[in-house]
Every structure is written in C-alpha cells, then in structure tokens.
Backbone as CSV, one residue per row, in Angstrom:
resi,resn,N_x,N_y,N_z,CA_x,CA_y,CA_z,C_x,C_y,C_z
1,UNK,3.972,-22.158,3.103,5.394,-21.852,2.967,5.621,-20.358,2.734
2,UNK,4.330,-19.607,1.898,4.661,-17.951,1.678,5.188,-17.473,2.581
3,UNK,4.214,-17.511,4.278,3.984,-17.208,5.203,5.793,-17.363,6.092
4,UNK,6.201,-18.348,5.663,7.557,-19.382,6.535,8.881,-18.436,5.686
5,UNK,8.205,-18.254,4.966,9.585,-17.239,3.930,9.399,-15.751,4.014
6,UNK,8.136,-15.319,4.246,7.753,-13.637,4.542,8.614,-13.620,5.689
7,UNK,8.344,-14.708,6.726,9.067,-14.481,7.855,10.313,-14.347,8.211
8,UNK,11.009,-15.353,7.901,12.594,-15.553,7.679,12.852,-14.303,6.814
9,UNK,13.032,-13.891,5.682,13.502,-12.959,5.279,13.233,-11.719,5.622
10,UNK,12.353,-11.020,6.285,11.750,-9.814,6.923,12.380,-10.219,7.715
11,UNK,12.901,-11.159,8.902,13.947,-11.250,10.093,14.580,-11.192,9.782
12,UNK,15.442,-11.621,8.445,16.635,-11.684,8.433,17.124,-9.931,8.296
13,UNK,16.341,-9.098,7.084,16.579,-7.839,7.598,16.518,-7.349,8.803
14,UNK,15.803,-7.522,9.496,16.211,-6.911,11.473,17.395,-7.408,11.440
15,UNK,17.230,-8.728,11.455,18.554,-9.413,12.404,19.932,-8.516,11.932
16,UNK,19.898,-8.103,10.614,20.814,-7.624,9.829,20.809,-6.298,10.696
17,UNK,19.979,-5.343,10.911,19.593,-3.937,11.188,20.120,-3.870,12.315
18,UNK,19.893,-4.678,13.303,19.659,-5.105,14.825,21.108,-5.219,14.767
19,UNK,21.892,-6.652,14.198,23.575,-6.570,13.866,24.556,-5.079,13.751
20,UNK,23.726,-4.220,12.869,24.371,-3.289,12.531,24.442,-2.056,13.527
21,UNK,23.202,-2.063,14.842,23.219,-1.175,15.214,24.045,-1.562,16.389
22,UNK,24.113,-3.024,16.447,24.912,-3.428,18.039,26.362,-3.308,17.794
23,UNK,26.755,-3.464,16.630,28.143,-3.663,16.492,29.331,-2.888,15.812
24,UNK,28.048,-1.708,15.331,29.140,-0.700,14.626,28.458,0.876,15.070
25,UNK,28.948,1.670,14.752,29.129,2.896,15.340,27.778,3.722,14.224
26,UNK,27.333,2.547,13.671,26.412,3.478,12.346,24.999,4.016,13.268
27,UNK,24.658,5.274,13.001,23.369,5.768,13.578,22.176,4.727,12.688
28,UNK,20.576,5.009,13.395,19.590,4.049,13.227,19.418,4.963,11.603
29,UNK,19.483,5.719,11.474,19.024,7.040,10.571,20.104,6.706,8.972
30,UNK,21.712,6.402,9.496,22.280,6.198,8.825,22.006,4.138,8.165
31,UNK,21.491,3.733,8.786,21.362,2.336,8.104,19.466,2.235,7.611
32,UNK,18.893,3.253,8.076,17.685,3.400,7.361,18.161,3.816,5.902
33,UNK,18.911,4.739,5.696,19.364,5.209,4.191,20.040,4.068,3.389
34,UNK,21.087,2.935,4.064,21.182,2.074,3.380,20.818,1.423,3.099
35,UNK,19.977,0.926,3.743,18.547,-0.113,3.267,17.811,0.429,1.881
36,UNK,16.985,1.542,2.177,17.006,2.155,1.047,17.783,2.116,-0.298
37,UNK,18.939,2.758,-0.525,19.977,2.839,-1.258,20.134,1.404,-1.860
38,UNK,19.797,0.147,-0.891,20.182,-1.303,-0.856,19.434,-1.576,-1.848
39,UNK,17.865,-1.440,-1.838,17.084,-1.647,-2.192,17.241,-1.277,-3.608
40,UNK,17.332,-0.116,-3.610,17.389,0.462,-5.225,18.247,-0.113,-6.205
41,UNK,19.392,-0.366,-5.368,21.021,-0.995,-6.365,20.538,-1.875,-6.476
42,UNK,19.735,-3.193,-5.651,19.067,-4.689,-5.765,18.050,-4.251,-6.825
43,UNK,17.217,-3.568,-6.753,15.989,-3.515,-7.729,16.320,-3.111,-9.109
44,UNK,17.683,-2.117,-9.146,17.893,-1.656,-10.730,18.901,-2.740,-11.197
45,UNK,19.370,-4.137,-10.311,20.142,-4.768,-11.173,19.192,-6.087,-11.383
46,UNK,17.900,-6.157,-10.888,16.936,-7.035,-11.510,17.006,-7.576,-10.339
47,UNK,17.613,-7.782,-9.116,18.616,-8.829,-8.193,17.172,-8.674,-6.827
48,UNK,16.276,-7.388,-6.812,15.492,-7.806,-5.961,14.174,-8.454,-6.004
49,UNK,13.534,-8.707,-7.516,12.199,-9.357,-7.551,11.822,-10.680,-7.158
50,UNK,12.948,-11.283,-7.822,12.722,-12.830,-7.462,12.630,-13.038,-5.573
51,UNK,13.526,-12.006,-4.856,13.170,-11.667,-3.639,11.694,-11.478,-3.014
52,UNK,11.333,-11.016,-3.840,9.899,-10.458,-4.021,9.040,-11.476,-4.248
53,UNK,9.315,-11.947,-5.264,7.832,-13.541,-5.198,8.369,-14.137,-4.340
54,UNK,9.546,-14.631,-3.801,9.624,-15.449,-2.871,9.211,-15.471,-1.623
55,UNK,9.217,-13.652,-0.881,9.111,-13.863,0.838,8.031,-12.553,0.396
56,UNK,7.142,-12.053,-0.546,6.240,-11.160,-0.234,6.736,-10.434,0.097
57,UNK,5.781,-9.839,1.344,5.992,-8.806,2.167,6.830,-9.144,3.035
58,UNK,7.496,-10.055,3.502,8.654,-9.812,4.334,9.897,-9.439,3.113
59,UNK,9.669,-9.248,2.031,10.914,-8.646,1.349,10.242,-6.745,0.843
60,UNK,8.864,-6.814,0.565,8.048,-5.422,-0.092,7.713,-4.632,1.092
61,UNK,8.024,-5.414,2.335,7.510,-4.686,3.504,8.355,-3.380,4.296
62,UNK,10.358,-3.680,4.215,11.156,-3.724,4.857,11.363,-2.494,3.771
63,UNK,12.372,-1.429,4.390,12.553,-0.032,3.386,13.469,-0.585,2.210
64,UNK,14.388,-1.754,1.916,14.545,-2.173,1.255,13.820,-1.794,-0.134
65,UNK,12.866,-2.645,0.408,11.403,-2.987,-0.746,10.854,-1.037,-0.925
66,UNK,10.803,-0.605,-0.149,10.691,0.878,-0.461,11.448,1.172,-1.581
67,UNK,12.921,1.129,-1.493,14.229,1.235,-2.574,13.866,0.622,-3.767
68,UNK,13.175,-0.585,-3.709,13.405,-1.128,-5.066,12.311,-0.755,-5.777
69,UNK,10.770,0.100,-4.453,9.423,0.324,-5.416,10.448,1.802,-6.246
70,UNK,11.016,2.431,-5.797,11.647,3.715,-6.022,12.223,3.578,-7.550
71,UNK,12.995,2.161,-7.666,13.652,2.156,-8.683,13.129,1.944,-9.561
72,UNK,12.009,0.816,-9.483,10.994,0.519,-10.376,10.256,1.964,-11.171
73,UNK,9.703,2.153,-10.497,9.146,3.669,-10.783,10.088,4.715,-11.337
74,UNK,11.299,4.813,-11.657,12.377,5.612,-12.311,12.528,4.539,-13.339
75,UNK,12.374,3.486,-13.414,12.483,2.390,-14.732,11.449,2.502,-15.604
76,UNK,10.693,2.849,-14.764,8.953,3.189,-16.041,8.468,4.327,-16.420
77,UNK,9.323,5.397,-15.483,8.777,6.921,-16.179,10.164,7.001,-16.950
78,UNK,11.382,6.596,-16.917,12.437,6.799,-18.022,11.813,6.242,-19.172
79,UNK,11.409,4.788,-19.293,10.887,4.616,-20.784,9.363,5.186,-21.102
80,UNK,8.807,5.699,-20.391,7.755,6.780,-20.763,7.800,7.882,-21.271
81,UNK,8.721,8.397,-20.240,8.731,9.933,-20.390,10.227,10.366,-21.019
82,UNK,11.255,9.193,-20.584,11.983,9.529,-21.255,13.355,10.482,-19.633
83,UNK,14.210,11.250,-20.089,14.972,11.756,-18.965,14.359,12.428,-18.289
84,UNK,13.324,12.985,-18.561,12.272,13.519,-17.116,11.834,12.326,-16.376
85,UNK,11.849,11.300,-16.885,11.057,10.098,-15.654,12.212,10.171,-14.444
86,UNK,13.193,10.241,-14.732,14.681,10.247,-13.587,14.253,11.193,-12.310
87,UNK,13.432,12.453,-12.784,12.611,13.213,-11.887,11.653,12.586,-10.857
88,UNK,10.757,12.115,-11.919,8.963,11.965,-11.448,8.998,10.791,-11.432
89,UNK,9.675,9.725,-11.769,9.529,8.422,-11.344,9.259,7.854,-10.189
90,UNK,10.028,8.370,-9.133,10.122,7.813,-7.777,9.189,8.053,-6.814
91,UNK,8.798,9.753,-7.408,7.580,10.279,-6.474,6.536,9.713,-7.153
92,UNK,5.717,9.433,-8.051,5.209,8.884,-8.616,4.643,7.544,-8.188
93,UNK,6.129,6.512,-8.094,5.791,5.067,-7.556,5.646,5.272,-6.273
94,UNK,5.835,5.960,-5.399,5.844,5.708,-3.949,5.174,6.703,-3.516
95,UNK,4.139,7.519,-4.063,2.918,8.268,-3.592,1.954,7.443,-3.180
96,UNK,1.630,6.791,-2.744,0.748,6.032,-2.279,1.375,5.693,-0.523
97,UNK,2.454,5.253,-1.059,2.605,4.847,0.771,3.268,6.244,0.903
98,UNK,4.098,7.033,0.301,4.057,8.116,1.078,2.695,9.255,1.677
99,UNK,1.557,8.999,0.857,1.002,9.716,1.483,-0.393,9.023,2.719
100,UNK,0.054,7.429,2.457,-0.521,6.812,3.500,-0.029,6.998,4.925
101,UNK,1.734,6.897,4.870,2.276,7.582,6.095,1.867,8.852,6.647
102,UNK,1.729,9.848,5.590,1.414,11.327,6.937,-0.254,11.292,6.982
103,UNK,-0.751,10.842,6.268,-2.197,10.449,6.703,-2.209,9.768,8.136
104,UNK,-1.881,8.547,8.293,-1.776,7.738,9.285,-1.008,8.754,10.303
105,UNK,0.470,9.134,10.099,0.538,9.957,11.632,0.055,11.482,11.732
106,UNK,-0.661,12.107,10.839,-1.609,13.077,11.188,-2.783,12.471,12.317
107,UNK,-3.304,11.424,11.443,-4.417,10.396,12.732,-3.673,10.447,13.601
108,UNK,-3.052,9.576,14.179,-2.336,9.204,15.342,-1.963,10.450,15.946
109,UNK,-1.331,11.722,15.480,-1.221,12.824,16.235,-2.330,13.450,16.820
110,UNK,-3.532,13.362,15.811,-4.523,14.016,16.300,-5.277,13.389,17.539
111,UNK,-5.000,11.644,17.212,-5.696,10.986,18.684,-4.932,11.661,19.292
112,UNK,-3.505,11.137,19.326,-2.772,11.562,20.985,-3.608,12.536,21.536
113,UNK,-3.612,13.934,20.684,-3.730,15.249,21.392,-5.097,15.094,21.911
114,UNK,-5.867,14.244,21.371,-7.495,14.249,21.996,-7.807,13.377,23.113
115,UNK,-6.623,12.784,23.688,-6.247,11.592,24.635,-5.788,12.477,25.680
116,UNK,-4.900,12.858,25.333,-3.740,13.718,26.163,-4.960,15.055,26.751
117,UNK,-5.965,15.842,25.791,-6.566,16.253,26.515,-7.914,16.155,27.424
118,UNK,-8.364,14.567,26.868,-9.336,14.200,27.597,-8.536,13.664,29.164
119,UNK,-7.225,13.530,28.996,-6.923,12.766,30.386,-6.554,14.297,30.905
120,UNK,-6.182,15.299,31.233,-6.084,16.808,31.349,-7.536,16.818,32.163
C-alpha cells in the first residue's frame, strides 16, 4: 500500500502542476516557488508530516517536501540557536540535496561535454 500512496500523491502533485500550467497564465518557474512556499506553510503548521508517513516519497520527493525539509530545519536551529537559526536553519537542512544537485549536474555536464566531444 506504501508504494499505491507514494504514487497517487506524487501524481496528484503533477496532476496539480500539469493543471496549473494548462490553465492559467502562471510560468513553470512561478509554480515551482509555490510549491515550495506550499510546502513550508504545510510543514510550519504541522499539516505536512502526517503527509509524509503516509505517501513517503511521493510526498518528500516533490519540491513541496523540499519546503517543508526547509521549515523543519528553521524549527530546529530556532530552538537551538535561537534567532540566528531563522538564518542557518534552512541551509543547514537542505545541504545535502542541495549539494547533491550541483554534484550530479556538474557530472552530467561534464559527460555531455565528453560525449559531445568524442562524437566531434
């Protein structure tokens, strides 16, 4: 059933995304930020975890789940650190996949270019 609920709810965000880009005038760039933003308002009112045990990674996967690791991480360096966590919280929780992303498309850039010049 994990598997039957990762799914459905990770679609249901496309379907939502996919909705938004067919039917309203919003850029892909501008509903990436709300997702985000989504995420955070869901995660700082408690409203996205239970999301979270329920569909996994079809809810931790989607930038959503980005938003709410964001908020989380400003929830635990505020009672750590106190009003500097409001700073370092976010970079903090989401250093990991942020720096898995430019890792990964540094790779991928560097294949291309070694593709692109082996076919040259």
């Amino acid at each position: 059933m994990e598997y039957l609920y990762a799914f459905l709810i990770g679609g249901a965000f496309c379907l939502i995304g996919q909705a938004l880009i067919d039917f309203t005038k919003l850029t892909p760039a501008r509903i990436l930020v709300a997702y985000v933003v989504a995420g955070v308002i869901l995660g700082a009112a408690g409203l996205y975890e239970p999301l979270i045990d329920l569909a996994g990674a079809g809810a931790s996967g989607p930038l959503t789940g980005f938003g709410y690791n964001l908020s989380q991480g400003v929830k635990k360096a505020i009672a750590d650190d106190g009003l500097l966590g409001i700073l370092t919280g976010g970079f903090t929780a989401a250093a990991a996949g942020i720096a898995a992303a430019l890792v990964f498309g540094a790779m991928a850039s560097v294949l291309h270019f070694l593709l692109k010049r082996a076919k040259n």
